[in-house]
C-alpha positions in Angstrom: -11.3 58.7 -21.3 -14.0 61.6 -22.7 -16.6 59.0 -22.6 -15.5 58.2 -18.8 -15.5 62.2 -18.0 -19.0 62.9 -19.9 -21.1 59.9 -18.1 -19.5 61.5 -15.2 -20.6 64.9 -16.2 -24.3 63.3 -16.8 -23.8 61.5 -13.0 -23.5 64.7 -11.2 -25.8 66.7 -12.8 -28.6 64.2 -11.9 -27.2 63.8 -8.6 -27.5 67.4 -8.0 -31.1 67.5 -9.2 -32.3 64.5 -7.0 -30.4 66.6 -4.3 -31.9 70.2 -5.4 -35.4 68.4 -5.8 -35.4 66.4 -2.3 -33.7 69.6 -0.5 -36.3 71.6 -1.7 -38.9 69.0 -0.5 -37.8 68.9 3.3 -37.7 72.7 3.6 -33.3 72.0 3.7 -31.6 75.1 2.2 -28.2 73.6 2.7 -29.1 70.6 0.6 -30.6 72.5 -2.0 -27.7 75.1 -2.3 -25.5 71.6 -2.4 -27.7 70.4 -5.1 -27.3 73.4 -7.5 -23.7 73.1 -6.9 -23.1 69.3 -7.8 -25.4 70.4 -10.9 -23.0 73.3 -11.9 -20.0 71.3 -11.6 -21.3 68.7 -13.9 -22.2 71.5 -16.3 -18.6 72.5 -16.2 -17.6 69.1 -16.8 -19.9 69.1 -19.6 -18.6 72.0 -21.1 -15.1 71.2 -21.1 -15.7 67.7 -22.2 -17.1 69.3 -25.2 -14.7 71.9 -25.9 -12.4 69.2 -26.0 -14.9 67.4 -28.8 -14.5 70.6 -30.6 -10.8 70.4 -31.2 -10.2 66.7 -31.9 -12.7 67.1 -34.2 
């Protein structure tokens, strides 16, 4: 399951940075602010995933 959650983790961030990037491109605020936020939540994801690492370990 933590491999499952981090590849997911990794999928959002990048989604959020195509998003950010293309937002940015087209002048779109709201897709940009949408962007950053997919990002964050993958950071999140991220961070919890290896928190997890951390005490299995």
């Amino acid at each position: 399951m933590a491999g499952n959650q981090k590849s997911k983790a990794k999928m959002e961030q990048a989604r959020g940075k195509a998003k950010e990037a293309a937002g940015r491109a087209v002048g779109n605020e709201r897709m940009t602010a949408e962007g950053r936020a997919e990002q964050s939540k993958g950071d999140a994801r991220q961070a919890k995933e290896k928190g997890k690492d951390t005490f299995r370990h």
